[in-house]
N, C-alpha and C positions, 0 to 999 in steps of 0.2 A: 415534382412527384416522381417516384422509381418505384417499379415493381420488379423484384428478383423471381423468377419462376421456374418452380419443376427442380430443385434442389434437394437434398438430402440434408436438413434441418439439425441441429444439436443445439438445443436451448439455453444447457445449461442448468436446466431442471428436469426432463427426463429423461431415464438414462437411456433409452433406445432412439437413435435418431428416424427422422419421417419425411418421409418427402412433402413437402408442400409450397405455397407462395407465398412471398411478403412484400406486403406495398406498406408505401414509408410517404409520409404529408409531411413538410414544415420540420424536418428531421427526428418525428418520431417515428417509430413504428405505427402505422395506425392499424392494419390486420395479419392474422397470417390463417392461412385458409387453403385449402385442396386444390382448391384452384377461381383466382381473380381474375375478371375480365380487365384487362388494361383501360383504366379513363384514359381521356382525352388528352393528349401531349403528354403522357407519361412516359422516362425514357424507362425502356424495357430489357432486362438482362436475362439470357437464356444462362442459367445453371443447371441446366440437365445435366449429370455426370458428376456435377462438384458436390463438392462437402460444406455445410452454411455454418458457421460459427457465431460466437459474439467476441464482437470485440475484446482482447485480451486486454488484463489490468494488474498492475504492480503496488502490492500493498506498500512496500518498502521501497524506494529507491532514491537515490539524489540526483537522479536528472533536472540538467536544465540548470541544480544549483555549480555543477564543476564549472573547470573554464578548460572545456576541449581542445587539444592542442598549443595550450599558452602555460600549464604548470599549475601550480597553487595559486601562483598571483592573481590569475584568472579564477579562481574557485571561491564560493560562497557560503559554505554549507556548514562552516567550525566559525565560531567567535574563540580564538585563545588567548585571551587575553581576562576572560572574566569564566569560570568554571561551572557559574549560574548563572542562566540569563536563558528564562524563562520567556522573556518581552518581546525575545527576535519573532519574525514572522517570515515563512518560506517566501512569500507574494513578493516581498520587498528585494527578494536575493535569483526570484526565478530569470533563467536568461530563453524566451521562448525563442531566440535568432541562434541559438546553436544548433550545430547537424546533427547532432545525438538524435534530437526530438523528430526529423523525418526520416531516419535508419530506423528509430521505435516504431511509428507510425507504418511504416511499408511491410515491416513484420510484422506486423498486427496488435502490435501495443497502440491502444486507444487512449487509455487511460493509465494514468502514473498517479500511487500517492508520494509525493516528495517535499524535502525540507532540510533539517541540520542535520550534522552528521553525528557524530557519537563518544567525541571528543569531552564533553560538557559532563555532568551530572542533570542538569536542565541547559535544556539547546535550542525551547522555540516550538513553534506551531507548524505543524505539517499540514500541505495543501492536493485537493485534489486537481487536477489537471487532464485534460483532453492534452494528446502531443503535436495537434495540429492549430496554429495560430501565430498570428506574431505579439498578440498584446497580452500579458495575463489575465490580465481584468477582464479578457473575452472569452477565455478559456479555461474558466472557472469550473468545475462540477461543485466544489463544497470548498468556503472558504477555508474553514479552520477545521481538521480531520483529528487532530490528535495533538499532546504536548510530549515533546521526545524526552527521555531521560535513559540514562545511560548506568550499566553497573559493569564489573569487571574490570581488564586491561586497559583497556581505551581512557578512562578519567585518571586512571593512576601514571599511564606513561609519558601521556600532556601536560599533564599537570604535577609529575612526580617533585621536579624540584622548585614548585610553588605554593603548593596547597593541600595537596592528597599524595599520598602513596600508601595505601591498604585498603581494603573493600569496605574496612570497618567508618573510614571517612566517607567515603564514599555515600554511603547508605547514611550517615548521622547527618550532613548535609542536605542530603532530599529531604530527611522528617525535619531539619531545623526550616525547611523553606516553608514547608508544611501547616508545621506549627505555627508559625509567625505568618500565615497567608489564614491559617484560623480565627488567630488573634485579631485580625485587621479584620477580617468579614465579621466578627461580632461586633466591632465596633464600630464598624459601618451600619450593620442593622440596628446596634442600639440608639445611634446617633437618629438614624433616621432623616427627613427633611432639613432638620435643624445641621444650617451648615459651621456652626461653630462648634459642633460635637464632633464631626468629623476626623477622622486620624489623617495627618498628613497624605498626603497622596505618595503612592509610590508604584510604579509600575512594572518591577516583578511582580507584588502581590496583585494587583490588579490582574496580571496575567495568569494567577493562580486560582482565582476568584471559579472558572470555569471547570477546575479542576473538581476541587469542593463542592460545587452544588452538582456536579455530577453530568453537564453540560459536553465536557470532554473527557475523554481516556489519557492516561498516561502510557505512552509509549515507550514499552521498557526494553533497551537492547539488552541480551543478555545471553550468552553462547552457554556459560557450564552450570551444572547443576544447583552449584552451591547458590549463585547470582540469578537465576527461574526464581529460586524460593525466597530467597530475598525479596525480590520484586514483588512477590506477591505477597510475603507477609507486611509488607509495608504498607500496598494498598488495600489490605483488609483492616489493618491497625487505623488508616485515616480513613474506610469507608467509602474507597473511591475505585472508580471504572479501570481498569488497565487493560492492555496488549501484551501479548508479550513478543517480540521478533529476534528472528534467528534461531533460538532456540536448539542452537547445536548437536545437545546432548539429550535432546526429547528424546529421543529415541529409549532412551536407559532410563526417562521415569513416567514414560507413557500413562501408567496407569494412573497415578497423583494425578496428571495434566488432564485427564479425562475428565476424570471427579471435579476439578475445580472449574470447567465449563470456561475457559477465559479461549479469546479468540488466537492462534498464531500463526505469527507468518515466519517460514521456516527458510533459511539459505541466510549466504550464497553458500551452492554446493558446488560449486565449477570452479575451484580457485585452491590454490597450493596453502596450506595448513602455517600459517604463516606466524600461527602465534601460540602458545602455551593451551588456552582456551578451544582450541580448535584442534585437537591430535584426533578426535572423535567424530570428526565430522564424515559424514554419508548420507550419499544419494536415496539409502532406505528409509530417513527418517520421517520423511512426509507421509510415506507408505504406512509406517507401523504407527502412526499419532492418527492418521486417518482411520486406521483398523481397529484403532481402539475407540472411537468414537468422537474425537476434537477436528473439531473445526480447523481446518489447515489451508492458509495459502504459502503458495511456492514464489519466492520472491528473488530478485538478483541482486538487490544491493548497488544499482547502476550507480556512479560507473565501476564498479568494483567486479561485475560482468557484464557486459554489454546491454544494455535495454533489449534493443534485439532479439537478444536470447534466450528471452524468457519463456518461449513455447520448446525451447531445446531443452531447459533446462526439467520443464514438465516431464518430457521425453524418456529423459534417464530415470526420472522419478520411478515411469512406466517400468521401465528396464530395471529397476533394483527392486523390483515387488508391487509399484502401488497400481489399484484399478484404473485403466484409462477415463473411467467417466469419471473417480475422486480428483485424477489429476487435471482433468477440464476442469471440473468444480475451484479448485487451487487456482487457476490463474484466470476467473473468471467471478461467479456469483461468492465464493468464499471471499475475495478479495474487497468486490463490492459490500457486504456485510460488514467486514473488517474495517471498512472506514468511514460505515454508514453512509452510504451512495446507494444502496442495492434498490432505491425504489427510482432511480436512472438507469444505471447500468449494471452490466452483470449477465444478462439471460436476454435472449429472444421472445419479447413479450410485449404485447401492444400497450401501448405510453409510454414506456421505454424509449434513449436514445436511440437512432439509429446507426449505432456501430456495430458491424457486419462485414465479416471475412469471408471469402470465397475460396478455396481451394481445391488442388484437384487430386489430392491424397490426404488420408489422415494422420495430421499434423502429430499426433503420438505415440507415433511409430514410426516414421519415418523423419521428421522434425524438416517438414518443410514448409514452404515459404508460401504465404497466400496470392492467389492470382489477383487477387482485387480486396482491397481495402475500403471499405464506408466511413466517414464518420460524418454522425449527425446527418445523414444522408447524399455525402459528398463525396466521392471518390480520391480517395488520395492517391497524386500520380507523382511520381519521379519531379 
C-alpha cells in the first residue's frame, strides 16, 4: 500500500491542478482525497512542493521491437521480404530486456503503444505495454491496440524494386487485402458450422477479420497530405475504424481533420527532414490540430527519438503555441484513448493503474526529469 500526500495533483482531466492525496492498493489507485490518514504499513511519500502526474504514454513507437546497440540484425519491427503481412504480432517481436525500456521508464514513459514499423503496406498488430518488466505476457495493457498500414515513402522505397513504386500501388494493395479479407468473411459466415463450406483457412485474412467487424483500427502512417486523405478515403470506402499517425502536414488541413473526428498521433518532431514528405514538418502542429478541435497525441516514433523524450518533445509543442494542459492531455489521456486503454491508464483517477510521476518542476516548461516514477504502484529505481 502507498500513500503519496500533500502534492500538487494534474489528472489529466482538469485543467487546473489541486493539491491533494493518493493512496494506491494492489497497484490501483484506490482514492484521492484532501487528505487520507495513512493505514497501517503503508509506505508514505511526502510530496509537499512537487508536481503529481500520470504516467506518461506513447501512442506510436517501436520500442523494445529495435535491437539497441547491435544494428538492424538486432531489430524486429519490418518484415521485408513480404509487403503484406498483416499476421505479424508486436508480442512475438517485443524485446522487454533492452535498456531503451528503463531510460523510458525513469523519464516517465509508463506506457508505450508499439509494434511494425512502416516499411509494409500491412505490417501487424500493435501492442500496449507497460516499460517495466522482463516477460511480455506480464506486461500487457491491451493485447492487440491496432493493425499498422503504411502509405507514402516508406512502402515505395522498400519495396521500390520489388512490388510498388507509386502511392497508386500502394493504396490498390490495401483495398485488394480488403476485398479479399471481405470475401473470406462472407464465406465464413455463410458456411457457418458446416465445416466443409468453409474457405480454406488463410491467415492474413483471418488477421483481417478484426479489421472488418470493427474490432480494430487501422493504423495509417501517413506524413503528407495527399496520403492523410488517402487513408481515410479508404477506410470510409470499407467502413472501417482508422488512426491516423504522424500526420506531418496537419497543420495545412486542420480544418478537414477536425470535421472527420479520427484520432491522431502527431511526430516525430525532433529529427532532421530526412525525406521529400517531411520538408513541412513543425513543432506547431499539435498546437494548431489541437486548436481546432482533434484529438491529438504527441508521439516519438522511438527509436527514431528517444522514448525518453517524450515529455521534451511536449515541451517544444508548449514553446511553438500549443496550451500546456492540451499538451499534458497528448502525451497522457489523448494517447490512452488513441489505443483504447483510457479505462487503465491515462489520468489520475481511482481504478486506474497506478502510474504516478513526481516532480519538482513543471515538466512543460522546463522538460525535466521526474524525481520518482510509480508503476502500478512500484517505484521504479535505477
Amino acid at each position: 500500500m502507498l500513500l503519496i500526500k500533500g502534492g500538487e495533483i494534474h489528472d489529466g482531466i482538469k485543467e487546473k491542478g489541486f493539491v491533494a492525496d493518493i493512496l494506491v492498493e494492489e497497484g490501483k489507485i484506490k482514492r484521492i482525497a484532501k487528505s487520507i490518514k495513512a493505514p497501517a504499513g503503508a509506505r508514505v511519500v511526502d510530496a509537499k512542493g512537487l508536481f503529481i502526474y500520470p504516467g506518461f504514454i506513447d501512442a506510436h513507437s517501436h520500442l523494445g521491437m529495435d535491437g539497441y546497440g547491435i544494428g538492424y540484425e538486432g531489430a524486429d519491427y519490418n518484415e521485408i521480404n513480404d509487403i503484406v503481412s498483416p499476421q505479424l504480432r508486436a508480442i512475438d517481436g517485443f524485446k522487454p530486456m533492452q535498456p531503451t525500456l528503463k531510460s523510458a521508464a525513469l523519464a516517465g514513459v509508463t506506457t508505450v503503444n508499439t509494434g511494425p514499423g512502416s516499411a509494409n503496406v500491412l505490417g501487424g498488430t500493435f501492442i500496449a505495454v507497460k516499460t517495466v518488466g522482463h516477460r511480455v505476457d506480464d506486461m500487457i495493457v491491451k493485447r492487440e491496440t491496432a493493425m499498422k498500414c503504411a502509405f507514402g515513402e516508406n512502402p515505395k522505397r522498400v519495396y521500390r524494386d520489388k512490388t510498388d513504386s507509386s502511392r497508386m500501388t500502394t493504396a490498390s494493395k490495401l483495398r485488394e487485402m480488403l476485398f479479399k479479407a471481405q470475401e473470406y468473411m462472407k464465406k465464413k459466415e455463410t458456411a457457418g458450422d458446416d465445416l466443409s463450406k468453409q474457405p480454406a483457412f488463410d491467415m492474413k485474412l483471418e488477421a483481417m477479420l478484426p479489421i472488418l467487424r470493427g474490432e480494430l483500427a487501422l493504423k495509417a502512417h501517413a506524413h503528407a497530405t495527399e496520403d492523410i486523405f488517402t487513408a481515410i478515403r479508404i477506410a470510409r470506402e470499407f467502413d472501417v475504424k482508422i488512426t491516423l499517425e504522424h500526420v506531418t502536414e496537419g497543420h495545412l488541413i486542420a480544418e478537414d481533420l477536425a470535421k472527420e473526428d479520427i484520432p491522431l498521433a502527431v511526430g516525430p518532431s525532433l529529427t532532421h527532414a530526412t525525406k521529400f514528405e517531411l520538408r513541412n514538418k513543425t513543432f506547431a502542429t499539435p498546437g494548431v490540430l489541437a486548436k481546432a478541435g482533434c484529438q491529438v497525441s504527441i508521439i516519438t516514433d522511438a527509436p527514431v527519438i528517444p522514448q525518453e523524450y517524450l515529455a521534451l518533445c511536449a515541451a517544444l509543442a508548449v514553446k511553438s503555441g500549443m496550451a500546456p494542459f492540451q499538451a499534458l492531455q497528448a502525451i497522457t489521456i489523448n494517447p490512452a484513448r488513441h489505443c483504447g486503454i483510457e479505462d487503465k491508464v491515462g489520468s489520475l483517477e481511482a481504478g486506474k493503474d497506478a502510474d504516478i510521476l513526481l516532480f519538482e518542476e513543471d515538466p512543460f516548461l522546463v522538460a525535466s526529469h521526474p524525481v520518482k516514477v510509480f508503476v502500478l504502484g512500484e517505484e521504479v529505481t535505477e
